[in-house]
C-alpha positions in Angstrom: -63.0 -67.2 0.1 -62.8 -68.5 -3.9 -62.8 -66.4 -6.1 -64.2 -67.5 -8.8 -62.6 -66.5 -12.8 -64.9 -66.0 -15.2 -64.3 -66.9 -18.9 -63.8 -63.0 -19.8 -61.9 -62.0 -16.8 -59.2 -65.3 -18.1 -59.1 -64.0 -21.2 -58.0 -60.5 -19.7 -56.0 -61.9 -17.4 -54.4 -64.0 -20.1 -53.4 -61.0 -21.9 -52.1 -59.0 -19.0 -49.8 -61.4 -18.1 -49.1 -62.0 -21.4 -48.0 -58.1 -21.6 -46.3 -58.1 -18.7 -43.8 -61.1 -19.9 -43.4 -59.8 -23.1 -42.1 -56.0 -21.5 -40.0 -58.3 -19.8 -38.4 -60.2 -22.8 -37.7 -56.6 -24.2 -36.1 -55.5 -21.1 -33.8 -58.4 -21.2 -33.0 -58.2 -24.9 -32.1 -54.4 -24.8 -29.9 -55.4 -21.4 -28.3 -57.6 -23.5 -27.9 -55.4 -26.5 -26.5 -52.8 -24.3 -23.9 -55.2 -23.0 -22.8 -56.2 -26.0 -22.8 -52.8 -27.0 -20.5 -51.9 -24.1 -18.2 -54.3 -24.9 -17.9 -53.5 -29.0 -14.3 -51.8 -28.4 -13.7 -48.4 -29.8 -10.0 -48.0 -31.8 -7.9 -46.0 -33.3 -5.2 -46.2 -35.9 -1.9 -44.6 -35.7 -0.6 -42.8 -38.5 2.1 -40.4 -40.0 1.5 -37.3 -40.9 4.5 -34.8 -42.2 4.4 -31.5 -40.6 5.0 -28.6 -42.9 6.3 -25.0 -41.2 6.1 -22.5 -44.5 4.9 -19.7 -45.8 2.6 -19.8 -48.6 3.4 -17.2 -51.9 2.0 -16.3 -55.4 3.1 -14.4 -57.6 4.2 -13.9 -61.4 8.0 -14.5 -62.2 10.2 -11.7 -64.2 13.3 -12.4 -66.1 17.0 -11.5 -64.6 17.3 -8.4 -66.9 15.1 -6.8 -69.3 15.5 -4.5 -72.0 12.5 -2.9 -74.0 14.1 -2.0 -77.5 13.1 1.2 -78.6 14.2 4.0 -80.8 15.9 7.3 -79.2 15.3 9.3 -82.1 13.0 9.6 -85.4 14.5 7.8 -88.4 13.8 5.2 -91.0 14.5 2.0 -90.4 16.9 0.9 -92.9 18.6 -2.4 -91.5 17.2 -5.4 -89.4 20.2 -7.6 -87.9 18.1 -9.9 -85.4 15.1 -11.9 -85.6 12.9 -13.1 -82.6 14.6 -15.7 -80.4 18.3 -14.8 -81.5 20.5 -14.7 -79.2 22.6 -11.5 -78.5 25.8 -10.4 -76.7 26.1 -6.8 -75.1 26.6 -4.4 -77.7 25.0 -6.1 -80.8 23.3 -3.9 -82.7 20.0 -4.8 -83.8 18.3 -2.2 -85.6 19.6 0.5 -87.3 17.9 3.7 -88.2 19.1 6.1 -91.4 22.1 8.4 -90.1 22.6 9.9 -93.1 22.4 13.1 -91.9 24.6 12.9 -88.5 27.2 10.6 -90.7 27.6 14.1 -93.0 28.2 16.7 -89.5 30.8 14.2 -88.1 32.7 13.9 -91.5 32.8 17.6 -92.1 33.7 18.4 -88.3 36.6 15.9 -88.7 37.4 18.0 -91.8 37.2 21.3 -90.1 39.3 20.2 -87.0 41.9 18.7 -89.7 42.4 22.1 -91.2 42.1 24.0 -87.9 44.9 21.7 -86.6 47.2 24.1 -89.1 45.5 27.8 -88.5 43.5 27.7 -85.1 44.6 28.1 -81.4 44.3 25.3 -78.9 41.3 26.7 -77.4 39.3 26.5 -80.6 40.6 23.0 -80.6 39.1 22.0 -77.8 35.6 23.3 -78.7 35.6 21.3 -81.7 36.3 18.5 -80.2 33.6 18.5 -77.5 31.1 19.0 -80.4 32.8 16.0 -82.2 31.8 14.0 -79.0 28.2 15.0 -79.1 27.9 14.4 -83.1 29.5 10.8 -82.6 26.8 10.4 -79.3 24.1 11.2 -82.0 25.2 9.0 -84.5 24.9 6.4 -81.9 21.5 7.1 -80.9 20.5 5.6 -84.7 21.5 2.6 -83.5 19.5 -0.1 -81.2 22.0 -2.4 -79.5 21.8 -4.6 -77.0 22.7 -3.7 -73.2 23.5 -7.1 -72.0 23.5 -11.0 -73.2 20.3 -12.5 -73.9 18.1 -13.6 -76.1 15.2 -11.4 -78.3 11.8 -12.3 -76.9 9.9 -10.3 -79.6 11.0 -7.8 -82.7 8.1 -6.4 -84.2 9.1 -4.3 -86.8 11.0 -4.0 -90.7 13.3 -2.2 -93.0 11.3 0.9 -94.4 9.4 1.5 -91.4 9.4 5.1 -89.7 10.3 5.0 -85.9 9.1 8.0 -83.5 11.1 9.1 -80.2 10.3 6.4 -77.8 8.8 3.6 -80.2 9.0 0.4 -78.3 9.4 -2.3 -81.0 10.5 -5.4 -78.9 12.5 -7.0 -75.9 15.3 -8.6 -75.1 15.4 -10.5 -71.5 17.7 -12.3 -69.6 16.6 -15.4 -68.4 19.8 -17.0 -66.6 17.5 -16.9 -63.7 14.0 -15.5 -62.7 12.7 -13.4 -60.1 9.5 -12.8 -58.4 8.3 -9.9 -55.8 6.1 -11.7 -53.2 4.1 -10.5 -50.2 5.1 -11.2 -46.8 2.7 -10.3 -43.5 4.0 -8.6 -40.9 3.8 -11.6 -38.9 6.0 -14.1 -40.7 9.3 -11.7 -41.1 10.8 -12.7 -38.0 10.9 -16.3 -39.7 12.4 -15.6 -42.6 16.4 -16.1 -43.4 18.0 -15.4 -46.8 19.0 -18.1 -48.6 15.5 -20.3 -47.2 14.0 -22.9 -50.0 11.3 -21.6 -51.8 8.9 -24.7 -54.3 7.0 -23.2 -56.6 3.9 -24.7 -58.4 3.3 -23.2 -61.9 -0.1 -24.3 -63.8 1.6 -23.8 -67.2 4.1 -26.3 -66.4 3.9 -29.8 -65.1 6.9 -30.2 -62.7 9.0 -29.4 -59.5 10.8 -26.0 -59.1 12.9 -25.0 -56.4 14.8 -21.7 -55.6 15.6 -19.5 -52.6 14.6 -16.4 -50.6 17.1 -13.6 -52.5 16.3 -10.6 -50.1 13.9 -8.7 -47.8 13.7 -4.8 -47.2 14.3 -3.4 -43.2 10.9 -2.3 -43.9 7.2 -2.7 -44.6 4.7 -1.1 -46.9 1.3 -0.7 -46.1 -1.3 -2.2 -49.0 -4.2 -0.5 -50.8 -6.4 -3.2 -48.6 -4.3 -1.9 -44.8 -2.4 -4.9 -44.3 1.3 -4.1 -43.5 3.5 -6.4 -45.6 7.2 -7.0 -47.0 7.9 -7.5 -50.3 10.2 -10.2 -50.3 12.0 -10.7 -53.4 12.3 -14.8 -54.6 15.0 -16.1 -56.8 15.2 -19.4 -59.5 18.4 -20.4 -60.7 17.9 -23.4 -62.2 15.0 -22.6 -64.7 13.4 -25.4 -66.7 12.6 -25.0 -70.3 8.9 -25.0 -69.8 9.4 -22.1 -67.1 9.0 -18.6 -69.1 9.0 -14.5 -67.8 5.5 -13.9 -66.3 4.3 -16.9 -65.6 2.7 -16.9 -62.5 2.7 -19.4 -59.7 1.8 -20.2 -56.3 4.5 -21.3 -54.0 5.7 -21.7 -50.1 8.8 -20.8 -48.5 10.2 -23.6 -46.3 11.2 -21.8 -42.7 12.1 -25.4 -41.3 12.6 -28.8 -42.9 9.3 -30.8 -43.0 9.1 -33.5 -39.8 6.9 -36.4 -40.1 4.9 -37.2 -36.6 3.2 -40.1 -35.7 -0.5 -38.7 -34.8 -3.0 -40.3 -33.0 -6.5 -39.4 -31.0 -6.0 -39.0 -27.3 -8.3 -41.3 -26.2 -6.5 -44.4 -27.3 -3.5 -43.2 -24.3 -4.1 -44.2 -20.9 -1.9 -43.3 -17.8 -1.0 -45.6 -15.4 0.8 -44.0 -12.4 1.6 -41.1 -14.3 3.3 -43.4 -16.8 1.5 -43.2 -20.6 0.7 -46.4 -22.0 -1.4 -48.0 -24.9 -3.1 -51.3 -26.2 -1.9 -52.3 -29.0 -4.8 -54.9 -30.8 -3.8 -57.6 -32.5 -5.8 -59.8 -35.2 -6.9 -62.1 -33.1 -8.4 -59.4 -30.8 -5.5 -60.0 -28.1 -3.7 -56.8 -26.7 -0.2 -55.6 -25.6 0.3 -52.7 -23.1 3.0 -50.8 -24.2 4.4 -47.4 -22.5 5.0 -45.0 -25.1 5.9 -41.1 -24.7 3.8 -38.7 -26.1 3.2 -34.7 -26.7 0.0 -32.6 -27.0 -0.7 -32.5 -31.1 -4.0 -30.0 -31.4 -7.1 -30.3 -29.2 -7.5 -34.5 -30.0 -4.3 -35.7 -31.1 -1.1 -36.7 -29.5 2.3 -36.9 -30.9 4.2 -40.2 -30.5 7.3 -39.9 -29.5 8.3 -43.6 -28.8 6.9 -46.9 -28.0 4.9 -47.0 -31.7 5.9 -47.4 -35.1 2.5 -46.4 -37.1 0.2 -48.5 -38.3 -0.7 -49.7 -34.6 -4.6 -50.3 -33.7 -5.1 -49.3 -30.4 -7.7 -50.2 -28.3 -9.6 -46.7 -26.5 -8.8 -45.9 -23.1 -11.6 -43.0 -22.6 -14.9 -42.1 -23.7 -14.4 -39.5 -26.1 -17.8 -38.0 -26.2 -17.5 -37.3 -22.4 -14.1 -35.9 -22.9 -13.8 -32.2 -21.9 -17.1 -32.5 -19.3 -16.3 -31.5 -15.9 -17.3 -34.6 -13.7 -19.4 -33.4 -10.4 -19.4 -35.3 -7.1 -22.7 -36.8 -6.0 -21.8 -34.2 -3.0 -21.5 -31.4 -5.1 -25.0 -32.4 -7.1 -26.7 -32.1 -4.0 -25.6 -29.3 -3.0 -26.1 -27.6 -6.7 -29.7 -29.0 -6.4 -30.8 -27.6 -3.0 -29.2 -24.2 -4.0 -31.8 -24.4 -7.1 -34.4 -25.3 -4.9 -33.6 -22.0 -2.7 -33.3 -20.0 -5.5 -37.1 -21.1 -6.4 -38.8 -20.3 -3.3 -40.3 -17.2 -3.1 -39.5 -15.0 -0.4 -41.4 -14.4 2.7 -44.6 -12.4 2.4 -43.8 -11.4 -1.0 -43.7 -12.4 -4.9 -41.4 -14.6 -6.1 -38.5 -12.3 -7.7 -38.8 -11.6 -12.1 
């Protein structure tokens, strides 16, 4: 039997067909794309990367010594003898108040122990002379001298003023070297060893500064925000020009010397007999397997050991989206899928469980 193929029904026909190859076409284009998308090869670089072990600081630096200049007693000022920035030795008086008054009780004690030296016993002697010792103490407290050598950091004040107990009117620092009380956690005081290198990072100043780790207590305090801590106590010797008392900074002390590592991800290392090995591509899209040795670096990243220099491109050896997915045997799908199906039927002569 013929069967006959109307006008319309070829038309219709037509376009099926036509559908049909063109679905076709697309199937074999995405095959392809796939393919060639399969092949593109997935690399990685190998790089260097230093490894820092330290513990990170801030605080604000103090000079060695400090001295704030202030009067012991009231008094006129009635000489000036340094200026701001001046630099001093130990003893150097400064400022001097009027002493009028205590110069007068020493000269006419002296008097009075000169005469008694002819008329008085030994015992009154001796009185007398204590008291000189105290009236020669208070003629010193007029004075405002210098404890140590160092230079004035500020003077504020003039010949005619008048000075109460306790007025500070300057300081004098030492700045041979400067210190600085840091915080350390409870955690990293096992790490630290006197003497460790300590950089610090000032923003007033544009440059490198280095000193060491001066001393720790035997024990902790406990901060206003819980946190047990030591306060470690950091040391500069070498202080730059543009490094000034109570500046602050941030810093790290250095437990171990930094180590530079040669990183890469851990896909690009294959194991071949329980030998590690990688594919090293070249510029013309050729590889060379090379073993290397290599050490867990993080969760993605190996360490190098040997066999690479850094700078290598190596070619991937897994997938590393499907890293970290545990792979189930066709077996053990099965299996995993029948146990779903149990647990979906209901069971006998009753509702299927909530």
């Amino acid at each position: 039997m013929k069967i006959k193929f109307t006008k319309k029904r070829k038309i219709v026909l037509g376009v099926v067909l036509g559908l049909v190859a063109l679905i076709v076409v697309l199937k074999v284009f995405r095959y392809v794309a796939d393919k060639s998308a399969s092949k593109a090869q997935t690399t990685y670089i190998v790089r260097k990367e230093t490894y820092e072990n330290v513990i990170q600081i801030a605080g604000t630096v103090s000079a060695a010594k400090s001295q704030t200049l202030q009067s012991l007693n009231d008094g006129t000022v009635v000489g000036v003898y340094k200026k701001e920035g001046d630099l001093v030795k130990a003893g150097d008086l400064i400022v001097q108040l009027d002493d009028t008054e205590q110069q007068y009780n020493l000269a006419n004690l002296d008097y009075e122990i000169s005469v008694a030296r002819q008329n008085q016993t030994a015992g009154k002697l001796k009185l007398m002379e204590t008291q000189r010792i105290s009236l020669v103490r208070k003629v010193e407290n007029r004075k405002i001298v210098a404890t140590f050598d160092g230079v004035i950091a500020d003077l504020d004040v003039d010949p005619g003023d008048y000075l109460e107990a306790k007025d500070s009117i300057g300081t004098l620092v030492n700045t041979d070297y400067l210190t600085a009380d840091v915080e350390i956690a409870e955690t990293d005081v096992s790490k630290l060893k006197i003497g460790q290198k300590v950089e610090f990072t000032f923003p007033a100043y544009d440059g490198e500064v280095y000193g060491i780790l001066d001393s720790y207590p035997a024990i902790g305090e406990v901060t206003s925000r819980g946190a047990t801590v030591v306060n470690a106590t950091v040391r500069i010797d070498n202080v730059p020009k543009g490094v000034l008392p109570n500046f602050s900074f941030t810093g790290k002390i250095q437990i171990t010397e930094p180590e530079t590592k040669l990183v890469v991800e851990r896909y690009a290392i294959g194991r071949d007999k329980g030998t590690a090995f990688a594919e090293i591509l070249s510029r013309d899209g050729k590889s060379t397997k090379v073993a290397v040795e290599v050490e867990p670096y993080g969760l993605e990243y190996v360490n190098v050991l040997s066999g690479l220099e850094g700078g290598e491109i190596l070619k991937a050896q897994s997938d590393a989206s499907k890293s970290g997915r545990m792979s189930v045997s066709k077996k053990g799908q099965k299996a995993n899928k029948n146990k779903k199906n149990q647990q979906q039927q209901p069971p006998m002569g009753g509702m299927p469980p909530f």
